[in-house]
mmCIF entry with sequence, helices, sheets and N, C-alpha, C, O atoms, coordinates in Angstrom:
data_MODEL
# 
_entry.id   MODEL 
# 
_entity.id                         1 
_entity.type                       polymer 
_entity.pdbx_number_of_molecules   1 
# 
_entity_poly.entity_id                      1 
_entity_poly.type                           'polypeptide(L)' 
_entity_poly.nstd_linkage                   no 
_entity_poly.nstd_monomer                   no 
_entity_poly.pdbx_seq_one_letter_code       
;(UNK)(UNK)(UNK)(UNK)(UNK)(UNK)(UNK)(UNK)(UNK)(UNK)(UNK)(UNK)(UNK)(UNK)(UNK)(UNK)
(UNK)(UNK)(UNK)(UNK)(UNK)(UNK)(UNK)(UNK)(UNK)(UNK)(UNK)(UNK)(UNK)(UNK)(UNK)(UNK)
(UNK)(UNK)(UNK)(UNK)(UNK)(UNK)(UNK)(UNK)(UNK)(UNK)(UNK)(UNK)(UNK)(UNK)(UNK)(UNK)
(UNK)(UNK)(UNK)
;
_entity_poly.pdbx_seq_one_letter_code_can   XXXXXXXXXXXXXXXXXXXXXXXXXXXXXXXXXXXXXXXXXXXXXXXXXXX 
_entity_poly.pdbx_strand_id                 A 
# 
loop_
_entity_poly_seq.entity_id 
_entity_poly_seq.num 
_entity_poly_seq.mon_id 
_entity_poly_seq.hetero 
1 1  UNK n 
1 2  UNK n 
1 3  UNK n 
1 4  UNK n 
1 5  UNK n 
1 6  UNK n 
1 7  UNK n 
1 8  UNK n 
1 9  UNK n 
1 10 UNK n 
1 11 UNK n 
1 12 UNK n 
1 13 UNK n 
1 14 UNK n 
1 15 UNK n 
1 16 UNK n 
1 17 UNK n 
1 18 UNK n 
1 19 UNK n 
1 20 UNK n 
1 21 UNK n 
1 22 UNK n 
1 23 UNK n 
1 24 UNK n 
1 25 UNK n 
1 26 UNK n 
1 27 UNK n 
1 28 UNK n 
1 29 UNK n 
1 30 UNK n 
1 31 UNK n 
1 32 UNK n 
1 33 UNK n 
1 34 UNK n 
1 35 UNK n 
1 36 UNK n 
1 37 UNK n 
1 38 UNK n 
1 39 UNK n 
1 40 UNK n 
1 41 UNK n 
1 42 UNK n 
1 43 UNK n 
1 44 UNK n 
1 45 UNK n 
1 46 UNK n 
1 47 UNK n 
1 48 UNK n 
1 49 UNK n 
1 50 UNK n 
1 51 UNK n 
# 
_struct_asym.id          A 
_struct_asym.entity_id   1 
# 
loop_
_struct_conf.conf_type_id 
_struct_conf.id 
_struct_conf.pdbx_PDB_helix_id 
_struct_conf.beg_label_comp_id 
_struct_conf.beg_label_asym_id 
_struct_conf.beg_label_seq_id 
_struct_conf.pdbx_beg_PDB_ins_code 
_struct_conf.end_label_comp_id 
_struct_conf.end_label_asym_id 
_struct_conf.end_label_seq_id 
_struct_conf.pdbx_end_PDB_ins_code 
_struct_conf.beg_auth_comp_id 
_struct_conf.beg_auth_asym_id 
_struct_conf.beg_auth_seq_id 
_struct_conf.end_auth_comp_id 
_struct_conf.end_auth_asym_id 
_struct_conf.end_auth_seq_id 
_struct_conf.pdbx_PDB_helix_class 
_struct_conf.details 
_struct_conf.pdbx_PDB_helix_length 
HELX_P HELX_P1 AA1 UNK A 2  ? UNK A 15 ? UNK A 2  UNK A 15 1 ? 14 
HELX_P HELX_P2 AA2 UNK A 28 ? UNK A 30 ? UNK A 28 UNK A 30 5 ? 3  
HELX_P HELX_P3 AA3 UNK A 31 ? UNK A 39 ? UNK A 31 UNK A 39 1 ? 9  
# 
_struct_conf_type.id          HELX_P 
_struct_conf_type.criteria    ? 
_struct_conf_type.reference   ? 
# 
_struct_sheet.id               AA1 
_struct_sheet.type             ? 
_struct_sheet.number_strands   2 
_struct_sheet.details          ? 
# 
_struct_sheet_order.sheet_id     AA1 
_struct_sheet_order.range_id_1   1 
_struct_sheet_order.range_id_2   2 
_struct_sheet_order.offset       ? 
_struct_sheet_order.sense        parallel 
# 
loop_
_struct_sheet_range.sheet_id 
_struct_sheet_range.id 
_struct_sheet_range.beg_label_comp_id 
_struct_sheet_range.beg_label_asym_id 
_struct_sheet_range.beg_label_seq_id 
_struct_sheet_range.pdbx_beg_PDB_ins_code 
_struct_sheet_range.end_label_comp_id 
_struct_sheet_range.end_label_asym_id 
_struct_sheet_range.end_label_seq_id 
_struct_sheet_range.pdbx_end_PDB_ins_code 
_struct_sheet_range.beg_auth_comp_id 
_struct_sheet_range.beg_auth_asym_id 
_struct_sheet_range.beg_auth_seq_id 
_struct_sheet_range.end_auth_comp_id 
_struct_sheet_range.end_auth_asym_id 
_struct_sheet_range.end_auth_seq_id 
AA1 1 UNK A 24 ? UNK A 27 ? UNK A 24 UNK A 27 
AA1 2 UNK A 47 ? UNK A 50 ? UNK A 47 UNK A 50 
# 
loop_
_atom_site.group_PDB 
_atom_site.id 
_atom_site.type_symbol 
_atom_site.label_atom_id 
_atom_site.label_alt_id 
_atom_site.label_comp_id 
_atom_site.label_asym_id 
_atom_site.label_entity_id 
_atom_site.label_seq_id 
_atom_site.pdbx_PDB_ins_code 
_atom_site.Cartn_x 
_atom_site.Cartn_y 
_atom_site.Cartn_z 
_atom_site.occupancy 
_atom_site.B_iso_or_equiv 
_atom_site.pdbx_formal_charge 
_atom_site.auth_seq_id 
_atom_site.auth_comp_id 
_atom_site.auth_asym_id 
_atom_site.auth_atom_id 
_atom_site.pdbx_PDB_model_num 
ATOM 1   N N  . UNK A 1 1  ? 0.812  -1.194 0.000   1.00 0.00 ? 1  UNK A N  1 
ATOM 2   C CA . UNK A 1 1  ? 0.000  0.000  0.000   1.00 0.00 ? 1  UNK A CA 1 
ATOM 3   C C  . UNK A 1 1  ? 0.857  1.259  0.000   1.00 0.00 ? 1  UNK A C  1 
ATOM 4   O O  . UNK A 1 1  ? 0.784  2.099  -0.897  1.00 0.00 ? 1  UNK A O  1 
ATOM 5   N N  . UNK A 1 2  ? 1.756  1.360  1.157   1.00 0.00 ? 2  UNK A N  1 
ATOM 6   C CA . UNK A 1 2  ? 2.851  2.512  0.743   1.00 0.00 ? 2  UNK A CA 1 
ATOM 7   C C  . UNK A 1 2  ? 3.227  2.254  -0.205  1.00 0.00 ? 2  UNK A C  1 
ATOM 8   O O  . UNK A 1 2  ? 2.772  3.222  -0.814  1.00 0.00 ? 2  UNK A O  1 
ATOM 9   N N  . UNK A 1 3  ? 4.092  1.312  -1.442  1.00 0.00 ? 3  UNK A N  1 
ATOM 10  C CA . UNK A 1 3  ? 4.651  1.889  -2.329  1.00 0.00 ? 3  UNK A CA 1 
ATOM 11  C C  . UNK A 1 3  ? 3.432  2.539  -3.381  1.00 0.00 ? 3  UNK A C  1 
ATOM 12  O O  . UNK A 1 3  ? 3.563  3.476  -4.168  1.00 0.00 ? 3  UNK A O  1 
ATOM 13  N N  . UNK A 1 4  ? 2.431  1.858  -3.158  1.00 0.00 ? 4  UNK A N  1 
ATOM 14  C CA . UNK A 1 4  ? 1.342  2.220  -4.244  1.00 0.00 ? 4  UNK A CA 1 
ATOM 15  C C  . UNK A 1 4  ? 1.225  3.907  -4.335  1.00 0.00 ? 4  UNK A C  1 
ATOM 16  O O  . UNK A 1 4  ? 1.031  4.424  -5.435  1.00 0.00 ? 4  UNK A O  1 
ATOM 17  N N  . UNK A 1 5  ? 1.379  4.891  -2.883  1.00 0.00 ? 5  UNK A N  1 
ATOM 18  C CA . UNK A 1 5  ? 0.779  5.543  -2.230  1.00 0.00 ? 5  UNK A CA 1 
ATOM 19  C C  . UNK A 1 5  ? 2.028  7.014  -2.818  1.00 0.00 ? 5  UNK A C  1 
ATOM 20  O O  . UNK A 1 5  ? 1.772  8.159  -3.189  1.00 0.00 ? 5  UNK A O  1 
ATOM 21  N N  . UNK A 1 6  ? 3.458  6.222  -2.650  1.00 0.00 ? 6  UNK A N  1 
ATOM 22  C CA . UNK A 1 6  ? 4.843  6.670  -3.046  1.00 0.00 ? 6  UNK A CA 1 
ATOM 23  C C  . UNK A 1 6  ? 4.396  7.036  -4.816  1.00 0.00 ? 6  UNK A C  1 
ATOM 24  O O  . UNK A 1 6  ? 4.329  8.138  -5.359  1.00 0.00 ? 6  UNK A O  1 
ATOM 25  N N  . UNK A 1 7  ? 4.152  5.721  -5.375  1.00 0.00 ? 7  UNK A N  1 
ATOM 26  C CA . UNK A 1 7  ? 4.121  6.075  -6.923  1.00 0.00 ? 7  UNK A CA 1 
ATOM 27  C C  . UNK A 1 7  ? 3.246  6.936  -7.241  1.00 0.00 ? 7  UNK A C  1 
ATOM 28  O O  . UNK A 1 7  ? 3.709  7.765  -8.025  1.00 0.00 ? 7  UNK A O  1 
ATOM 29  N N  . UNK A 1 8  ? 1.996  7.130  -6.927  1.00 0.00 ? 8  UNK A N  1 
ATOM 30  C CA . UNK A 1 8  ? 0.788  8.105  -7.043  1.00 0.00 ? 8  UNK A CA 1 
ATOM 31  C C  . UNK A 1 8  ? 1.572  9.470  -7.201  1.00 0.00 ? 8  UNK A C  1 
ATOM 32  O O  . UNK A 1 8  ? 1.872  10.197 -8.147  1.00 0.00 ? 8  UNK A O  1 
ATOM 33  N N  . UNK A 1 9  ? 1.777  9.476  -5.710  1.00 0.00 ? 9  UNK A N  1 
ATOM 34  C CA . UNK A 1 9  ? 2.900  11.104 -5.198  1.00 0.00 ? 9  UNK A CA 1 
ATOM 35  C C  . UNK A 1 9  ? 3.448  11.460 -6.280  1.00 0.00 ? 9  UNK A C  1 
ATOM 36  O O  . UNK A 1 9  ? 3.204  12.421 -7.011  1.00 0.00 ? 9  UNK A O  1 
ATOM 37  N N  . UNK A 1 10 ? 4.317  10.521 -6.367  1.00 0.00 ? 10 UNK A N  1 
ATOM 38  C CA . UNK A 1 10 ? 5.843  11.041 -7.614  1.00 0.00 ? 10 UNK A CA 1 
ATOM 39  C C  . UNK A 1 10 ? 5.300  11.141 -9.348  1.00 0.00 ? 10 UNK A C  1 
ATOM 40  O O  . UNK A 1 10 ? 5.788  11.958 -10.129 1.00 0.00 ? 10 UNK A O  1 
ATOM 41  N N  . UNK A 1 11 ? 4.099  10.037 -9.773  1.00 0.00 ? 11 UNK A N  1 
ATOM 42  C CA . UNK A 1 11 ? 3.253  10.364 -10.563 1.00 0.00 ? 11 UNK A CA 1 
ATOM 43  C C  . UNK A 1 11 ? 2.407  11.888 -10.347 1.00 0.00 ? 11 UNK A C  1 
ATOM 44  O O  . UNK A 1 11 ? 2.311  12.205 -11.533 1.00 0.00 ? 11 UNK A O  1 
ATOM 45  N N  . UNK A 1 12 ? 1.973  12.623 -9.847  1.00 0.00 ? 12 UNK A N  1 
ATOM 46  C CA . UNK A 1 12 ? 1.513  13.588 -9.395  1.00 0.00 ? 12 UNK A CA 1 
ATOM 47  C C  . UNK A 1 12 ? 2.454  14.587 -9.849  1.00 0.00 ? 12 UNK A C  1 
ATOM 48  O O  . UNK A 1 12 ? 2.338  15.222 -10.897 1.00 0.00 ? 12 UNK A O  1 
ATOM 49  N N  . UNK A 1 13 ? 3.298  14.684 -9.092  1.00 0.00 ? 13 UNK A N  1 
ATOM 50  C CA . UNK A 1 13 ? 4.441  15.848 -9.397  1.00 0.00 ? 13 UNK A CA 1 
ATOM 51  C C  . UNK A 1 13 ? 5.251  15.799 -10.487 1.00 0.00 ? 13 UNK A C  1 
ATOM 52  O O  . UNK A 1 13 ? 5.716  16.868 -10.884 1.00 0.00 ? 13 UNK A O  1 
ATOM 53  N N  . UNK A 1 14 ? 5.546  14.707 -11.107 1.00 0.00 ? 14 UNK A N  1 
ATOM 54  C CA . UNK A 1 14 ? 6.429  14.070 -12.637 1.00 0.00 ? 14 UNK A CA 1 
ATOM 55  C C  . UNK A 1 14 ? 4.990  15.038 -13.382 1.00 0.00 ? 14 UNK A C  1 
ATOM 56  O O  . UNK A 1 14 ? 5.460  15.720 -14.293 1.00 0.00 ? 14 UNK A O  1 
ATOM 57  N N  . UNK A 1 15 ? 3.584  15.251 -13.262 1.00 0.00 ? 15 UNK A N  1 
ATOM 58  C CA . UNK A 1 15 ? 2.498  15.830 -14.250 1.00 0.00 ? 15 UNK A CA 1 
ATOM 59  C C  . UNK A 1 15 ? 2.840  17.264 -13.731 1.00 0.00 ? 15 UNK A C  1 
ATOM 60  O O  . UNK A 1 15 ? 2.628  18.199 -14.504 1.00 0.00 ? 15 UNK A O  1 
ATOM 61  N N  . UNK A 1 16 ? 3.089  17.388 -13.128 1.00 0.00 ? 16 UNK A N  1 
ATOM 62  C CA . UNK A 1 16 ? 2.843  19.265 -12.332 1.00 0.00 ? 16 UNK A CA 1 
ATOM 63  C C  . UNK A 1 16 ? 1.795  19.162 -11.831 1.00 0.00 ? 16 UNK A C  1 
ATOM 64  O O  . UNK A 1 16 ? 1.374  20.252 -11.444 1.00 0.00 ? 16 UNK A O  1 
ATOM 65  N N  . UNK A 1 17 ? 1.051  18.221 -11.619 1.00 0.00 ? 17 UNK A N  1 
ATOM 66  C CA . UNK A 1 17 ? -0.907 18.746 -10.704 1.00 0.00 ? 17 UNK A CA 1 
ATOM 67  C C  . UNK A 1 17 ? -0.299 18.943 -9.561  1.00 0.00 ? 17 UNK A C  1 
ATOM 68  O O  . UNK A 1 17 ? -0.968 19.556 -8.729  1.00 0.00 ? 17 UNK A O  1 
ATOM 69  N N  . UNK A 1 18 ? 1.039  18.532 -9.171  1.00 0.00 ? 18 UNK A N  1 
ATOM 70  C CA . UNK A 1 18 ? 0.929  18.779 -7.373  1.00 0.00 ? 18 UNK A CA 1 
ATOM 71  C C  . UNK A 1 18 ? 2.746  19.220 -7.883  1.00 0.00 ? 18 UNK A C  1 
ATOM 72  O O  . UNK A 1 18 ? 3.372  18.809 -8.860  1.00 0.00 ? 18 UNK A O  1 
ATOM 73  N N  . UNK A 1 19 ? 3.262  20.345 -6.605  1.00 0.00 ? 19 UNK A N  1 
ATOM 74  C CA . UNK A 1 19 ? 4.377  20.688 -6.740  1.00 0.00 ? 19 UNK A CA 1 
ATOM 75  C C  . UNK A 1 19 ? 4.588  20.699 -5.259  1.00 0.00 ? 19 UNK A C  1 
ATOM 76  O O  . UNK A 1 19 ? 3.797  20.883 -4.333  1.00 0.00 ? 19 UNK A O  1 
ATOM 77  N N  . UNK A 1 20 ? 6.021  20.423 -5.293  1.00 0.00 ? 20 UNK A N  1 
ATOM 78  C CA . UNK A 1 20 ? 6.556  20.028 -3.941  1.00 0.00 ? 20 UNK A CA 1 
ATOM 79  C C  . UNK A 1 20 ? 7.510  21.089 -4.044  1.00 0.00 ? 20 UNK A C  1 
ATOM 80  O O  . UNK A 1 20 ? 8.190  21.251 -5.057  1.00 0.00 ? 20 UNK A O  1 
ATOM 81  N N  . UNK A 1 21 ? 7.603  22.012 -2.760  1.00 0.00 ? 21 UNK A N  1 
ATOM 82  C CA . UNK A 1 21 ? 8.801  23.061 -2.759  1.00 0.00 ? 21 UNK A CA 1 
ATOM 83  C C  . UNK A 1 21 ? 10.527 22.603 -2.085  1.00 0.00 ? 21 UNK A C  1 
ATOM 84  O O  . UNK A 1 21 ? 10.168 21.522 -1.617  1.00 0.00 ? 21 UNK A O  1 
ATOM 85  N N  . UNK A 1 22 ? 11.066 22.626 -1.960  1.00 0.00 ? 22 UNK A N  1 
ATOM 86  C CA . UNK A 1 22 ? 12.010 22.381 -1.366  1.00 0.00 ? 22 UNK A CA 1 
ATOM 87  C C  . UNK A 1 22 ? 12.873 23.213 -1.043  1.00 0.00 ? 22 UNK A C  1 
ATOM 88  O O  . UNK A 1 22 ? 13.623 23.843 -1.790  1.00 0.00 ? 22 UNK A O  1 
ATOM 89  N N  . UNK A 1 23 ? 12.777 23.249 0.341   1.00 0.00 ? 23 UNK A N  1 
ATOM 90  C CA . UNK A 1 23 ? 13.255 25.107 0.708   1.00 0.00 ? 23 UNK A CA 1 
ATOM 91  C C  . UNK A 1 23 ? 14.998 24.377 1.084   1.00 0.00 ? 23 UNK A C  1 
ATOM 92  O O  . UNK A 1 23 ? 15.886 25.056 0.567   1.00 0.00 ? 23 UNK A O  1 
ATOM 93  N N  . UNK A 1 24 ? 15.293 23.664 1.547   1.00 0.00 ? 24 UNK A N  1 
ATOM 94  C CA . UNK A 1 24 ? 17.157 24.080 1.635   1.00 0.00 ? 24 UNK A CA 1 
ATOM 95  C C  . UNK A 1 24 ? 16.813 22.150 0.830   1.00 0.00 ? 24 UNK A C  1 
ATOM 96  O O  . UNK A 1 24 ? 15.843 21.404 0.701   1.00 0.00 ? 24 UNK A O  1 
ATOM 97  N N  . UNK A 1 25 ? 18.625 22.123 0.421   1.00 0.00 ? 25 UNK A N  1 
ATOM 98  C CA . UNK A 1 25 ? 19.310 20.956 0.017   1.00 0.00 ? 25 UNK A CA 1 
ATOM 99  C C  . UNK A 1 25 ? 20.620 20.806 0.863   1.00 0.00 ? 25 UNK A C  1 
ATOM 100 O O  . UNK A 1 25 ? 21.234 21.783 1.292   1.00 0.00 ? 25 UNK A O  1 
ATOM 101 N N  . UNK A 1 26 ? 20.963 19.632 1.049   1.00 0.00 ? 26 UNK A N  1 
ATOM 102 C CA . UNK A 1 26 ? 22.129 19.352 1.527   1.00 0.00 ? 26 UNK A CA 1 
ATOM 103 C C  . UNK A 1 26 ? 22.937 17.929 0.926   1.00 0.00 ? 26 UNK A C  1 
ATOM 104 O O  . UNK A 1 26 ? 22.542 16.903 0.374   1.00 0.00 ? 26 UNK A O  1 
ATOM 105 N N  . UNK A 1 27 ? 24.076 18.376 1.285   1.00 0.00 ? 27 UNK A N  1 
ATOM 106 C CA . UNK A 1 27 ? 24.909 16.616 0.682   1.00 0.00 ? 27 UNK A CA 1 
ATOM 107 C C  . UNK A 1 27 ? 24.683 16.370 2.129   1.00 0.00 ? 27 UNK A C  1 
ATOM 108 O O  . UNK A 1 27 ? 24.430 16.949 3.186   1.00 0.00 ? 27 UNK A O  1 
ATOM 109 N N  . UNK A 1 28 ? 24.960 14.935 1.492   1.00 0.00 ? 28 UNK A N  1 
ATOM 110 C CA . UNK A 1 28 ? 25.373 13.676 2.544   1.00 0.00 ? 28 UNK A CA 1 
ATOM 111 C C  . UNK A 1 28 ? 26.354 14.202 3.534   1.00 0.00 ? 28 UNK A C  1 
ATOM 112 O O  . UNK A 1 28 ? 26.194 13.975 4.733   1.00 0.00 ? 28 UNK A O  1 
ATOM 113 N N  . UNK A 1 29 ? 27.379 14.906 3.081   1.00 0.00 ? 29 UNK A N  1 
ATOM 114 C CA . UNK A 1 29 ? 28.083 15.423 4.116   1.00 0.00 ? 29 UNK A CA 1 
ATOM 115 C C  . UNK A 1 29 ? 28.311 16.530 4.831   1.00 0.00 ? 29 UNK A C  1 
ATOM 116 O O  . UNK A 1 29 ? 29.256 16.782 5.578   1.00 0.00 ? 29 UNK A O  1 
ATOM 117 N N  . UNK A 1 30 ? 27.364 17.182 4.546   1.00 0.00 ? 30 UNK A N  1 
ATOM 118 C CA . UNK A 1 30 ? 26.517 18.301 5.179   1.00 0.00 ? 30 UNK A CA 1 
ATOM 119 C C  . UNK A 1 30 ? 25.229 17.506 6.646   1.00 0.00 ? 30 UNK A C  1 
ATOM 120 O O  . UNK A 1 30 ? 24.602 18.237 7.413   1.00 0.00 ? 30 UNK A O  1 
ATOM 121 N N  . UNK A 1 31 ? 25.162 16.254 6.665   1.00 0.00 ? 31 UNK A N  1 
ATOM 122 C CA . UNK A 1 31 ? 24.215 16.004 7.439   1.00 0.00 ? 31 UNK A CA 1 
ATOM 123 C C  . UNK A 1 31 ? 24.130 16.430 9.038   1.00 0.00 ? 31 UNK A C  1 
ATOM 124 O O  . UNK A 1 31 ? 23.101 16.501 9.710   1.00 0.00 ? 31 UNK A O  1 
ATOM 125 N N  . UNK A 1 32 ? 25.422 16.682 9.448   1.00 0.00 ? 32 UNK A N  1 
ATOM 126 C CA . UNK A 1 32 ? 25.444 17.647 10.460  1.00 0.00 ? 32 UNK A CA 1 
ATOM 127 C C  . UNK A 1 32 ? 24.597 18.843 10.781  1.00 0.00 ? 32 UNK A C  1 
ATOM 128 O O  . UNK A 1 32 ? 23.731 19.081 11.622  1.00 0.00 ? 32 UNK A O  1 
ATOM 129 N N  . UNK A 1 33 ? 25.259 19.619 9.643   1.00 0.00 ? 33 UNK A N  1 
ATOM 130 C CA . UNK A 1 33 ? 24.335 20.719 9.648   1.00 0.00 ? 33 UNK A CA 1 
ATOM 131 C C  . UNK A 1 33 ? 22.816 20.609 9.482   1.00 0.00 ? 33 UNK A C  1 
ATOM 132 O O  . UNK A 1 33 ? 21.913 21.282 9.977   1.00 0.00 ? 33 UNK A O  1 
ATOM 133 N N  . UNK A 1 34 ? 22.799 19.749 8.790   1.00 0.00 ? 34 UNK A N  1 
ATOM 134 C CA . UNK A 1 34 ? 21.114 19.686 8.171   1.00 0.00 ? 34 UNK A CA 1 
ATOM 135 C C  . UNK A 1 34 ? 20.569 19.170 9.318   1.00 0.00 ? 34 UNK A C  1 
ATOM 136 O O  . UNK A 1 34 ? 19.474 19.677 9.561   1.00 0.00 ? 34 UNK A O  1 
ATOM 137 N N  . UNK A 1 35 ? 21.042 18.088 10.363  1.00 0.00 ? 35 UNK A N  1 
ATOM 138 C CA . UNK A 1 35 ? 20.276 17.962 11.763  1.00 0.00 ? 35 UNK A CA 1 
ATOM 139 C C  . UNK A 1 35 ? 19.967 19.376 13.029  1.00 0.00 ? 35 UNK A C  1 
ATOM 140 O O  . UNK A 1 35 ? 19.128 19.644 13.889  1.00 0.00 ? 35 UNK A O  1 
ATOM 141 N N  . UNK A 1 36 ? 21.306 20.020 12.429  1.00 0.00 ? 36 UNK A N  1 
ATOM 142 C CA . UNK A 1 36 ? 21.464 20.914 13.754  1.00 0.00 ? 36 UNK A CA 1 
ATOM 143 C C  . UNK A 1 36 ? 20.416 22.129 12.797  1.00 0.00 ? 36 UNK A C  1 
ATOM 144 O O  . UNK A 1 36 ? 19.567 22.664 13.511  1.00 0.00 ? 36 UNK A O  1 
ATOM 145 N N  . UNK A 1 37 ? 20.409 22.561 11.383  1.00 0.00 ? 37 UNK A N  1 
ATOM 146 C CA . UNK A 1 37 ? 19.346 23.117 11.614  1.00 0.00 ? 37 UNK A CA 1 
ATOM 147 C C  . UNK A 1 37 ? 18.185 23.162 11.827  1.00 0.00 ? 37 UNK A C  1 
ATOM 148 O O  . UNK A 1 37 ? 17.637 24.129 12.357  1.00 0.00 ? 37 UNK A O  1 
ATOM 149 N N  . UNK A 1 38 ? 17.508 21.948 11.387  1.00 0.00 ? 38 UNK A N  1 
ATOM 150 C CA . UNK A 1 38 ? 16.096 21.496 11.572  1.00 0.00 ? 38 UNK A CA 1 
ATOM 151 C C  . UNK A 1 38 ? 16.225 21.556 13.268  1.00 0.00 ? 38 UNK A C  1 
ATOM 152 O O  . UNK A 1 38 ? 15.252 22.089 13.802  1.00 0.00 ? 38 UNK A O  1 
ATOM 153 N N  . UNK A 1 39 ? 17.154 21.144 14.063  1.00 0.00 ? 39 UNK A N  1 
ATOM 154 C CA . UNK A 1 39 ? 16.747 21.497 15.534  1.00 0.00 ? 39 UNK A CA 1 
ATOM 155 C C  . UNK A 1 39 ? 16.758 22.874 16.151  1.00 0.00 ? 39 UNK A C  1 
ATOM 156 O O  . UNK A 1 39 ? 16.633 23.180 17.337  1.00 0.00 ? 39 UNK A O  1 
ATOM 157 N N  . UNK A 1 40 ? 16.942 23.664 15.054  1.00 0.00 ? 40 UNK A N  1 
ATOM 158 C CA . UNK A 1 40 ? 17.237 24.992 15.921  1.00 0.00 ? 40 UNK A CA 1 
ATOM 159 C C  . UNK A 1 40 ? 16.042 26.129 14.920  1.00 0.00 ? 40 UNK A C  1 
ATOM 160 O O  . UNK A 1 40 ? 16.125 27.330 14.661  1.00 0.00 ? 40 UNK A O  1 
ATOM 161 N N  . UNK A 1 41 ? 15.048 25.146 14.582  1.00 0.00 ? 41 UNK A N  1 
ATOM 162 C CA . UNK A 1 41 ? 14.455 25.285 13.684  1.00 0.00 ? 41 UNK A CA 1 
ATOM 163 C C  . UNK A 1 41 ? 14.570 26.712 12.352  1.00 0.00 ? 41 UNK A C  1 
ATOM 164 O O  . UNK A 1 41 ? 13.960 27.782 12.347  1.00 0.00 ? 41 UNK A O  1 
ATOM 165 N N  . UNK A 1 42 ? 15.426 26.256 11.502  1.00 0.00 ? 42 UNK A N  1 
ATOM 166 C CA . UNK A 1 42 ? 16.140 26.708 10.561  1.00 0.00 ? 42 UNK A CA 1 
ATOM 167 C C  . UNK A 1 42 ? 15.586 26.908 9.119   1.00 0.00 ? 42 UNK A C  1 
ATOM 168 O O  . UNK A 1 42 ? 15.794 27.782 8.278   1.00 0.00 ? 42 UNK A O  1 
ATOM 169 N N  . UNK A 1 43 ? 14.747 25.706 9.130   1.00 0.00 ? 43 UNK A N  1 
ATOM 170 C CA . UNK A 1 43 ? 14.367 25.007 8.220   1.00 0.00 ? 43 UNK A CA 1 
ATOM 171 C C  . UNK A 1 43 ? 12.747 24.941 8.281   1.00 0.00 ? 43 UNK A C  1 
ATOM 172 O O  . UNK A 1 43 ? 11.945 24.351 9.004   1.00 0.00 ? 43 UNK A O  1 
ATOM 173 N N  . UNK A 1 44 ? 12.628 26.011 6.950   1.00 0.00 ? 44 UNK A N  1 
ATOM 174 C CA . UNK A 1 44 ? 10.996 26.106 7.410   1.00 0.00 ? 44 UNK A CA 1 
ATOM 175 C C  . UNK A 1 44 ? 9.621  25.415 6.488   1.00 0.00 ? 44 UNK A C  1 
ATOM 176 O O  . UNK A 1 44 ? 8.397  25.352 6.608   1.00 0.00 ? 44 UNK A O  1 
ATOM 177 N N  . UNK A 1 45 ? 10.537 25.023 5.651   1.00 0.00 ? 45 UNK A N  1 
ATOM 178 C CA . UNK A 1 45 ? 9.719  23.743 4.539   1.00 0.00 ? 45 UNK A CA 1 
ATOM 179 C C  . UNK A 1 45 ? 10.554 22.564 4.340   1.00 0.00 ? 45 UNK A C  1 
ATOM 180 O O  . UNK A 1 45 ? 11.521 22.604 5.100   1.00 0.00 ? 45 UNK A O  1 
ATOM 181 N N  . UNK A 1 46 ? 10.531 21.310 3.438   1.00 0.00 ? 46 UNK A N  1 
ATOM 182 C CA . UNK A 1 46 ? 10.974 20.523 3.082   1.00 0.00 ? 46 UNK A CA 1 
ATOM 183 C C  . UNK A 1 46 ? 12.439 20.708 2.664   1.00 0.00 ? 46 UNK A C  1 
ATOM 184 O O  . UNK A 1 46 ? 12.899 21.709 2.113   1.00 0.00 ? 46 UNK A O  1 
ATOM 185 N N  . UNK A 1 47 ? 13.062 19.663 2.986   1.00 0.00 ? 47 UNK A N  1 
ATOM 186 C CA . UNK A 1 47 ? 15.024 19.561 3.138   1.00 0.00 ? 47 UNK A CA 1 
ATOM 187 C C  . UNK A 1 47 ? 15.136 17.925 2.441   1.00 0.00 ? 47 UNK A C  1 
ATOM 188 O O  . UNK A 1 47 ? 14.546 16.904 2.793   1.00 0.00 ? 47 UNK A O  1 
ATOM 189 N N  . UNK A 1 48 ? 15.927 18.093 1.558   1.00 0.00 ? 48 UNK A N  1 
ATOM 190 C CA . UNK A 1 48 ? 16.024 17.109 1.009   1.00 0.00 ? 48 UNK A CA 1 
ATOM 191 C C  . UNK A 1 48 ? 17.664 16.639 1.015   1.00 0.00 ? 48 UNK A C  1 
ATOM 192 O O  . UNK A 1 48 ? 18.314 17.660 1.237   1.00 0.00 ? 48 UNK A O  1 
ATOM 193 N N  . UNK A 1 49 ? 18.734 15.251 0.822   1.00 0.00 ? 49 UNK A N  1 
ATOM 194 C CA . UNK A 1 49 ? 19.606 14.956 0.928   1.00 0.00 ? 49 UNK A CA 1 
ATOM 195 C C  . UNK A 1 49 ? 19.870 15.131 -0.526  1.00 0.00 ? 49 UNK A C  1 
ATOM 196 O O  . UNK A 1 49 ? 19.033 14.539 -1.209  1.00 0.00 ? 49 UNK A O  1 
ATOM 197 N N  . UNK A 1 50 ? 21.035 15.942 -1.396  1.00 0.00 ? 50 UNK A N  1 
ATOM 198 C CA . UNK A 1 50 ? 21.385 15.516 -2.688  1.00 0.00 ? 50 UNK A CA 1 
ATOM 199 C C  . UNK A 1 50 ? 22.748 14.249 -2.277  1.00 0.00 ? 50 UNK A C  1 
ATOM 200 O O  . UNK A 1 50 ? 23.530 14.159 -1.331  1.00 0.00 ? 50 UNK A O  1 
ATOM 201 N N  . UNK A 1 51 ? 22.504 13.385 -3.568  1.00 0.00 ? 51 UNK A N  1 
ATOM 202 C CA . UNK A 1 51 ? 23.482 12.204 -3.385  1.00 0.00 ? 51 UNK A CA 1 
ATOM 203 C C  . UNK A 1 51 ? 24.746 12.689 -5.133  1.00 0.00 ? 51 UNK A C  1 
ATOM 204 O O  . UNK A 1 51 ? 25.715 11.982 -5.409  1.00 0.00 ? 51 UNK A O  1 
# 
């Protein structure tokens, strides 16, 4: 059921009917920071990991 629920989502936004913002990015090795800002609340929409 989740993956069903996952593909819908990403089907959704792959059309544009739904847009997802993504307010900061971080590498993998940035994950420091990216914990300590979400705790110091930094981070005021969606944060995503680039690989």
């Amino acid at each position: 059921m989740k993956q069903a629920l996952l593909t819908d989502l990403f089907d959704h936004e792959a059309a544009s009917s739904i847009r997802i913002d993504i307010h900061k990015r971080y590498t993998l090795t940035d994950a420091a920071r990216a914990h300590s800002d979400l705790k110091s609340r930094q981070i005021l929409g969606a944060s995503v990991f680039t690989i």
